[in-house]
C-alpha positions as CSV (number, residue, x, y, z in Angstrom):
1,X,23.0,13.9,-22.1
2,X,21.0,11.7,-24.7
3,X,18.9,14.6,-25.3
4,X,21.4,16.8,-26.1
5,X,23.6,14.4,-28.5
6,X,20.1,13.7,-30.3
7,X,19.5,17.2,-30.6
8,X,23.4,17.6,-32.3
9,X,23.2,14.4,-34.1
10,X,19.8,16.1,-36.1
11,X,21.5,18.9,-37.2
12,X,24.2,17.1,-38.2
13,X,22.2,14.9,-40.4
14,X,21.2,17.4,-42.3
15,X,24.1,18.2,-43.7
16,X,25.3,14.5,-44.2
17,X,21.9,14.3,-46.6
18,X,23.2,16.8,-48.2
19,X,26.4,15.2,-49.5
20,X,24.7,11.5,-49.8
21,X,20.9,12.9,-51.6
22,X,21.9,12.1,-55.1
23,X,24.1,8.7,-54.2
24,X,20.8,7.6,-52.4
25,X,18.1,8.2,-54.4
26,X,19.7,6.3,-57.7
27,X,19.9,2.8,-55.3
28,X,16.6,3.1,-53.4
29,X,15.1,0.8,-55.8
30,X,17.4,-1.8,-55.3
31,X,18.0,-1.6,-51.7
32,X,15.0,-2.7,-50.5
33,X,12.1,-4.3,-50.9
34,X,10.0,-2.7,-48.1
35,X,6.6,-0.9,-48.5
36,X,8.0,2.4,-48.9
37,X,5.6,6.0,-48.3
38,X,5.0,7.7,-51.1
39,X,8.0,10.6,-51.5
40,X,8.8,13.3,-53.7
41,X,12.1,12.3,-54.6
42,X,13.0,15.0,-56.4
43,X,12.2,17.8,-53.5
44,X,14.9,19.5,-52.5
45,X,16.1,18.3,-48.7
46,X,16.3,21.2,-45.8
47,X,19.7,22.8,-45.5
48,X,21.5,24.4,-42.3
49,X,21.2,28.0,-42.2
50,X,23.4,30.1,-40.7
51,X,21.3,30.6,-37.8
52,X,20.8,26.8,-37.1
53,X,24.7,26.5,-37.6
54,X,25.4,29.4,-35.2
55,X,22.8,27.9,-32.4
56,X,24.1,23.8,-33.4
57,X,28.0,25.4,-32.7
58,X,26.6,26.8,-29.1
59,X,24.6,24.0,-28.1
60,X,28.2,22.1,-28.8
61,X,29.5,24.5,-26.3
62,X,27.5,24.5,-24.0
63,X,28.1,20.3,-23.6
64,X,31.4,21.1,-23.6
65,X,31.1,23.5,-20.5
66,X,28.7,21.1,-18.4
67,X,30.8,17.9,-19.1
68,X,33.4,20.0,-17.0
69,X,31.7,21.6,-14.7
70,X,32.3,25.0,-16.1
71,X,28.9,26.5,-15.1
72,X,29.9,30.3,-15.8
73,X,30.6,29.5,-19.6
74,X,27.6,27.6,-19.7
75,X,25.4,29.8,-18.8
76,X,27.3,32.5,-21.0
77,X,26.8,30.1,-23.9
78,X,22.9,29.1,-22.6
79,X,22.1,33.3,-22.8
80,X,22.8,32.8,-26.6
81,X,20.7,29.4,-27.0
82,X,17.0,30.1,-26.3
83,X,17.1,32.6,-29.5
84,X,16.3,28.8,-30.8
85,X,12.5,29.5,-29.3
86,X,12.1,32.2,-31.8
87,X,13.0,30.5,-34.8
88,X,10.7,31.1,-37.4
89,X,11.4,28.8,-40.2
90,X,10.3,25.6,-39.1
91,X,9.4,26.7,-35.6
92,X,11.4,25.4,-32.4
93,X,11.2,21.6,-32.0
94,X,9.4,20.1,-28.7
95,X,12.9,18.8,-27.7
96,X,15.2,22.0,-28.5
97,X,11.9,23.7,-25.6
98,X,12.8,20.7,-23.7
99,X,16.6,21.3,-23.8
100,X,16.3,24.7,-22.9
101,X,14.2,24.0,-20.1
102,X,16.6,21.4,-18.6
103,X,19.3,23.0,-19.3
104,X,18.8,26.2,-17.8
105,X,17.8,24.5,-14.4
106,X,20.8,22.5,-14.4
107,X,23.2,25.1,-14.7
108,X,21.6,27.4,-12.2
109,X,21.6,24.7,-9.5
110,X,24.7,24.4,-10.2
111,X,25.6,28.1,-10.6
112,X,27.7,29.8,-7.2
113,X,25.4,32.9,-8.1
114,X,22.4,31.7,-8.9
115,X,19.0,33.5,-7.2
116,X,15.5,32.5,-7.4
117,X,14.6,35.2,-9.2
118,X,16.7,33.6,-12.1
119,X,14.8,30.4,-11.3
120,X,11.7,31.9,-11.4
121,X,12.3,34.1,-15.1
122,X,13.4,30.5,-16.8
123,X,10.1,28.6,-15.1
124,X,8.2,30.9,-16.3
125,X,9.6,31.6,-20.2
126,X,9.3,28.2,-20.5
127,X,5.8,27.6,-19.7
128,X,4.8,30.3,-22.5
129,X,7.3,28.7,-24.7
130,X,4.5,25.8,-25.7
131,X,1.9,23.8,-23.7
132,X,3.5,20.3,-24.3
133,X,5.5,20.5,-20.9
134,X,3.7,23.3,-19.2
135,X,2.0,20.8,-16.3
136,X,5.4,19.4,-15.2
137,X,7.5,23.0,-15.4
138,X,4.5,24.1,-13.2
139,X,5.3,21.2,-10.7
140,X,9.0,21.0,-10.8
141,X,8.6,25.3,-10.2
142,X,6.5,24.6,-7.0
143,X,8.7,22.0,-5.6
144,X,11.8,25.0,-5.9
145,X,9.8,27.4,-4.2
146,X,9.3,24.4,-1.5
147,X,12.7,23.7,-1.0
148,X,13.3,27.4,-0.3
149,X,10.7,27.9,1.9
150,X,8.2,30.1,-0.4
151,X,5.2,27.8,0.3
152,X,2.5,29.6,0.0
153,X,4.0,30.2,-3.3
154,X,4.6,26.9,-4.0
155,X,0.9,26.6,-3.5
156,X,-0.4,29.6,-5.7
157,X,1.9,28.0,-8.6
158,X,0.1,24.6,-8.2
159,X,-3.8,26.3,-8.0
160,X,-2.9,28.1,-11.4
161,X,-1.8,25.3,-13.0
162,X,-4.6,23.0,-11.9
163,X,-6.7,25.0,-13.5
164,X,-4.8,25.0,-16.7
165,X,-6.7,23.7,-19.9
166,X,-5.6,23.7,-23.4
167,X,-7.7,22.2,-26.2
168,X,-9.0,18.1,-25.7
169,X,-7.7,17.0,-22.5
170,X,-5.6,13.8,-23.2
171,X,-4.6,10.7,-20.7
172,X,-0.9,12.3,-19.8
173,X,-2.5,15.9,-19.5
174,X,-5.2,14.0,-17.0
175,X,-2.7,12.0,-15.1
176,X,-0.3,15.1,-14.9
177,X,-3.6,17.2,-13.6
178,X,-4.0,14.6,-11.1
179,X,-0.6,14.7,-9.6
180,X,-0.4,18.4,-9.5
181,X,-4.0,18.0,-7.4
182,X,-2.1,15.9,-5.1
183,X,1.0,18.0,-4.4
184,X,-1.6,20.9,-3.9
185,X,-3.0,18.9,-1.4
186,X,0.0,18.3,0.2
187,X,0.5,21.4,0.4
188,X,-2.0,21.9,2.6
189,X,-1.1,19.4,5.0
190,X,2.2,20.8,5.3
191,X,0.6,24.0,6.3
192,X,-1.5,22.4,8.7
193,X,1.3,20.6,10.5
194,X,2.9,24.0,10.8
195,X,-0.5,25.9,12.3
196,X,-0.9,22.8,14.3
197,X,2.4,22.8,16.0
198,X,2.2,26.7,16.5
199,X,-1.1,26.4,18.1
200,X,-0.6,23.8,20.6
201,X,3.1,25.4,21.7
202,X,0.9,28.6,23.1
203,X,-1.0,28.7,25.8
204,X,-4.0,30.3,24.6
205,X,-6.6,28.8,22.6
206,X,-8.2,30.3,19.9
207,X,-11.2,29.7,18.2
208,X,-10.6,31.5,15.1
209,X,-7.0,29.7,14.9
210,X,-8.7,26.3,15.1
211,X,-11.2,27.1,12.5
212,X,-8.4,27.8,10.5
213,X,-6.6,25.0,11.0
214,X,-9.3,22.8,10.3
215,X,-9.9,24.9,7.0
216,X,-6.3,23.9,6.1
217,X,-7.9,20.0,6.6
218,X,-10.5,19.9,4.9
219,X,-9.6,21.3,2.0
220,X,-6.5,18.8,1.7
221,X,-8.7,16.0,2.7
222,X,-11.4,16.7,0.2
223,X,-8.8,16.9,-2.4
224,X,-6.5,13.8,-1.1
225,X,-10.1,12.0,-0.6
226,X,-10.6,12.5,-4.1
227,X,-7.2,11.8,-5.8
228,X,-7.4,8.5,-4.2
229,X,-10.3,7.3,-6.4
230,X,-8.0,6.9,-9.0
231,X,-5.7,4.3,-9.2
232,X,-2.2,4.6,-8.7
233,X,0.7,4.6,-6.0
234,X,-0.1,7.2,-3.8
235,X,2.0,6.9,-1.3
236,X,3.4,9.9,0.4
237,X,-0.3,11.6,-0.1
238,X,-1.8,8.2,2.0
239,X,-0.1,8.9,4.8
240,X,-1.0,13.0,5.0
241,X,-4.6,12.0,5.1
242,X,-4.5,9.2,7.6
243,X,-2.2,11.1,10.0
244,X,-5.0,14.1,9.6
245,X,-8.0,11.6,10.0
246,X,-5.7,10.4,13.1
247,X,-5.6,13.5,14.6
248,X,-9.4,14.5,14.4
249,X,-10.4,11.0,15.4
250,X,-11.8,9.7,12.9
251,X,-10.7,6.2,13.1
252,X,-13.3,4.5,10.9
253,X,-12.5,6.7,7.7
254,X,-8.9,6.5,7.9
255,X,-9.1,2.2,8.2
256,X,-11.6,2.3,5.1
257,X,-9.1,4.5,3.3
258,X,-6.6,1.9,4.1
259,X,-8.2,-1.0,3.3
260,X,-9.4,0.4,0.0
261,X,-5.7,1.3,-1.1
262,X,-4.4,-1.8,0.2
263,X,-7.3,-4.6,-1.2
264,X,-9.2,-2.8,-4.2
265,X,-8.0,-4.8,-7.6
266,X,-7.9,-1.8,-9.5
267,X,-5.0,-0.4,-7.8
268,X,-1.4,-2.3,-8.5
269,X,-0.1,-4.6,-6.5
270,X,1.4,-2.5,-3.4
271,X,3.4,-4.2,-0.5
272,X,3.6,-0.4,1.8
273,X,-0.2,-0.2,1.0
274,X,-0.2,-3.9,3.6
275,X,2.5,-2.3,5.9
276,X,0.5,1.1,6.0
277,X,-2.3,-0.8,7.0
278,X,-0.7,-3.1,9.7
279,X,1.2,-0.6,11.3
280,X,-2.3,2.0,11.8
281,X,-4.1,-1.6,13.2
282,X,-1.3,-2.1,15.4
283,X,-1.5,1.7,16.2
284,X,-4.8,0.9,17.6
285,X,-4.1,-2.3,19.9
286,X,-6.5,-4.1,16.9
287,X,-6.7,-8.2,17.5
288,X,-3.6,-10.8,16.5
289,X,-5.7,-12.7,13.9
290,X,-6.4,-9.6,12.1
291,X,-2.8,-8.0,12.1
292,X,-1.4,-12.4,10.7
293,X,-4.2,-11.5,8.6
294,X,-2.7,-8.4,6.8
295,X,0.8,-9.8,7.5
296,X,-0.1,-12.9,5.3
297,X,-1.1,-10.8,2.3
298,X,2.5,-8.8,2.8
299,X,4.3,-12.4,2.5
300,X,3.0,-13.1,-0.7
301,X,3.7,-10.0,-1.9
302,X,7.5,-9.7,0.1
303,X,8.6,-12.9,1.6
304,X,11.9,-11.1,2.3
305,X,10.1,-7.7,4.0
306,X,11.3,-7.2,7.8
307,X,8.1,-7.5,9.0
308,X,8.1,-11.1,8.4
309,X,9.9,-11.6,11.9
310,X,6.8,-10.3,13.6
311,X,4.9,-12.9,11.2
312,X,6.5,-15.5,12.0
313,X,6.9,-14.5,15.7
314,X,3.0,-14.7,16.0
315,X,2.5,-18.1,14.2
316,X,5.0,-19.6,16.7
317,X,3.2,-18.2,19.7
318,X,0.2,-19.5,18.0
319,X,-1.9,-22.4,19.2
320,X,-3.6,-23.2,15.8
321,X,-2.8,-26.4,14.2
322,X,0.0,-25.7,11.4
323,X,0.9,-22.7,12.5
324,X,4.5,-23.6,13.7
325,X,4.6,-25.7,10.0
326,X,3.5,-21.7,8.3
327,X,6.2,-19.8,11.0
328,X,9.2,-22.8,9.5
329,X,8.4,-21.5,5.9
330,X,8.4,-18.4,6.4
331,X,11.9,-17.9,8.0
332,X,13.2,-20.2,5.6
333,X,12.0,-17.8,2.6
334,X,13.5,-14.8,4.6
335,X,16.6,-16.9,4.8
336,X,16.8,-17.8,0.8
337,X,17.7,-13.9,0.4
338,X,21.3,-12.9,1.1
339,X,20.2,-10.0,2.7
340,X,19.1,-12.4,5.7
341,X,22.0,-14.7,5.6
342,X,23.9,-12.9,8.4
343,X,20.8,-11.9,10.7
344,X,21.0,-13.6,14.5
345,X,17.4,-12.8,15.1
346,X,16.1,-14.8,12.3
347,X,18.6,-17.9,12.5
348,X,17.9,-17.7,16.4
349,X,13.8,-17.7,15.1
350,X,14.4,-20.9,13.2
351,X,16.4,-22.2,15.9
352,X,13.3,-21.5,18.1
353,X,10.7,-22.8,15.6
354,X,12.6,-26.5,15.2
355,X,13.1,-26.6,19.0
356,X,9.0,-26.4,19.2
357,X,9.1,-28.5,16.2
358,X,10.7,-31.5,17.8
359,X,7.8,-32.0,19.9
360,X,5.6,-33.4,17.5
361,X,6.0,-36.8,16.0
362,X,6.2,-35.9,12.4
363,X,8.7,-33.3,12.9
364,X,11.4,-34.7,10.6
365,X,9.2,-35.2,7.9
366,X,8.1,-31.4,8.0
367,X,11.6,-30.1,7.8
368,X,12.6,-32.3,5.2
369,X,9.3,-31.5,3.1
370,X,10.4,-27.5,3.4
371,X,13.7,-28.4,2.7
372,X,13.7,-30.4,-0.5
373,X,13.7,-27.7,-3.2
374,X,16.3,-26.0,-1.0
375,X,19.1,-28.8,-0.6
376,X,21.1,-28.0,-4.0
377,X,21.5,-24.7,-3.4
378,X,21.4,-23.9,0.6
379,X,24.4,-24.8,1.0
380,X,26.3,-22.9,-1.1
381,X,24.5,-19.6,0.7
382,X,24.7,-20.5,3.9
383,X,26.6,-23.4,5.1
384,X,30.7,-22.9,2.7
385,X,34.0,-22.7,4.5
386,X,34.2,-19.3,3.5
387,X,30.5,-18.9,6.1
388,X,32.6,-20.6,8.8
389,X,35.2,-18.5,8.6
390,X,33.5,-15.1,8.3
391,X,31.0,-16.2,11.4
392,X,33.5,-17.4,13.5
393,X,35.7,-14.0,13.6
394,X,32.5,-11.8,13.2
395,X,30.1,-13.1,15.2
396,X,30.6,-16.2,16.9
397,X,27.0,-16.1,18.7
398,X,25.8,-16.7,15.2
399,X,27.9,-19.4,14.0
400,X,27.0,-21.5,17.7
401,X,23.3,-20.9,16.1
402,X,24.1,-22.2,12.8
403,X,26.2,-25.6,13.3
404,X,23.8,-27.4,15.0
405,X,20.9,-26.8,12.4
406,X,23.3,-27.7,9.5
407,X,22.5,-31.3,10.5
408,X,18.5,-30.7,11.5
409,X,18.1,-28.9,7.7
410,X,20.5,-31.1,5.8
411,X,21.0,-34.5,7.1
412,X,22.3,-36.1,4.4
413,X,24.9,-33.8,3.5
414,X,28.6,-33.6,4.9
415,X,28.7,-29.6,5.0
416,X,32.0,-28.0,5.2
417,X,30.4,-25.1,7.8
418,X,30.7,-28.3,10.3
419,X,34.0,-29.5,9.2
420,X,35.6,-26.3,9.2
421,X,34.1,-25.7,13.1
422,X,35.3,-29.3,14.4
423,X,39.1,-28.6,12.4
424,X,39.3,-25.4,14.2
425,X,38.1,-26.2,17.1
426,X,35.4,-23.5,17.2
């Protein structure tokens, strides 16, 4: 609703100028002693007109009517409020075109009788009412016709608006091309899921039917192929094209794509571009050392991400010297996040990992190195009455796990997770 109060609040302050114009301009001098720009104080300020007054009294009506639900009077009142897109004195404002727009949509979606051919008449006045907003009217109009079905409508919407230019292209009007490229291409893949899963349910195969199919592939993968170039988070589209590449085989494409998405620098920082990789590798039965290879970059970028338990899983079964040492700090760090605290498989992992531990001489000076930025606050996470209590009635399997580390991790300290155990006799 910020929108909308701005919207009143400008209106409104033109008549508050009104009242305060004279009062103001005899004490500018002495109110500040900013750089001021250059005014014509004596130029009359703009007034309300009737009509802005008339459209400023139904625009209050219309927030009325959404704050309680009343979609009927809303859109009564909304039938009244575009008139503001004709307004010839100053010309409709960027925001009263994006008002309307958002509006409209909300009420309709909210509207008992709302049809899509309501839908459709708003989409497309507002993408002749200026060119400011026309790219993402365009998408949010495709992704209706999507979620009712109309896809190859969805689609013809998106190839129109592609093509859309208006004057010097700018960096939004780029980006926003971009991402209209992509849903096109999605697009695609969605209708090539659908072909696909009618042609293999038939008996019968059909050359013409999988020329078309594979039609429907490459033009998404040419376009997909070229929207990754730039960088971004490109998620959702990432996995279209490797599940197509996938399916025609063409395993060495789809694990360059991956790797370039997951390990070029200009791209951001992405922890699902890691997991995308790692779980296509593992797909394809790829070596250990190269999956703790991906799975290392995914801990510095997620120490808490589930996929640490595999990490840590293959540094314990791992021969290489400081391994086990790596496997210890990385259950730990998925143990310093709450979300952890109550996980048996982990706390039976670190159970498992000091067991192996014990076996080497300097054992106790390994835990204790892990474990010396952690002993002021550990306890208080992990190791309270309040722990004892709520493992002991909710999962006792847990708590049996827990006491006996309490004295491996913190030796030194009297922890009330033991005291409360040998009290109650757990």
């Amino acid at each position: 609703m910020d929108e909308l109060d701005r919207e009143l609040l400008a209106v409104k302050d033109l008549e508050d100028d009104n009242d305060s114009f004279d009062d103001n301009s005899s004490k500018a001098s002495t109110k500040s002693k900013l750089p001021l720009v250059n005014l014509d104080m004596h130029a009359e300020p703009p007034r309300e007109t009737g009509f802005h007054r008339s459209t400023r009294v139904c625009l209050e009506h219309i927030r009325d009517a959404l704050l309680h639900h009343r979609w009927q009077e809303a859109a009564e009142y909304m039938a009244c409020y575009p008139q503001m897109l004709e307004d010839t004195t100053n010309g409709p404002s960027q925001s009263c075109k994006e008002l309307t727009w958002r509006i409209s949509t909300e009420i309709l979606h909210h509207h008992p009788k709302s049809t899509l051919e309501d839908y459709n008449n708003i989409y497309e006045r507002m993408k002749h009412s200026g060119v400011r907003h026309y790219l993402m009217i365009c998408l949010e109009h495709s992704f209706h016709l999507l979620l009712h079905g109309h896809i190859e409508e969805a689609k013809r919407q998106l190839s129109v608006s592609e093509s859309w230019r208006h004057g010097k292209e700018s960096a939004a009007q780029f980006q926003r091309t971009k991402l209209i490229q992509a849903y096109r291409s999605l697009l695609d893949y969605i209708i090539w899921c659908d072909k696909k899963c009618t042609h293999s349910s038939t008996e019968n195969s059909d050359s013409a039917e999988n020329q078309d199919i594979r039609n429907y592939f490459r033009t998404a993968s040419v376009n997909l192929k070229d929207i990754l170039k730039n960088p971004g988070v490109w998620d959702p589209f990432i996995l279209c094209y490797v599940e197509m590449l996938e399916f025609y085989e063409d395993h060495e494409e789809a694990l360059k794509v991956l790797n370039d998405y997951a390990y070029d620098n200009s791209f951001p920082p992405n922890p699902n571009a890691h997991v995308y990789l790692y779980q296509y590798l593992k797909r394809c039965d790829t070596a250990e050392k190269k999956l703790m290879k991906v799975l290392k970059v995914l801990h510095v970028l997620v120490p808490s991400h589930e996929l640490m338990l595999e990490y840590s899983s293959s540094l314990l079964q791992s021969e290489k010297s400081g391994d086990l040492q790596k496997a210890l700090g990385v259950v730990l760090e998925m143990l310093d996040f709450a979300c952890w605290r109550g996980n048996l498989v982990v706390w039976k992992r670190l159970e498992a990992i000091i067991q192996k531990l014990q076996l080497e001489k300097d054992w106790k000076d390994v835990v204790f190195t892990k474990m010396a930025d952690r002993q002021g606050w550990w306890p208080a996470l992990h190791f309270t009455n309040f722990h004892a209590s709520k493992d002991s009635e909710e999962n006792p399997e847990l708590m049996q796990v827990k006491a006996p580390l309490t004295k491996t991790l913190c030796p030194s300290l009297t922890l009330k997770y033991t005291d409360w155990q040998a009290i109650n006799g757990k």
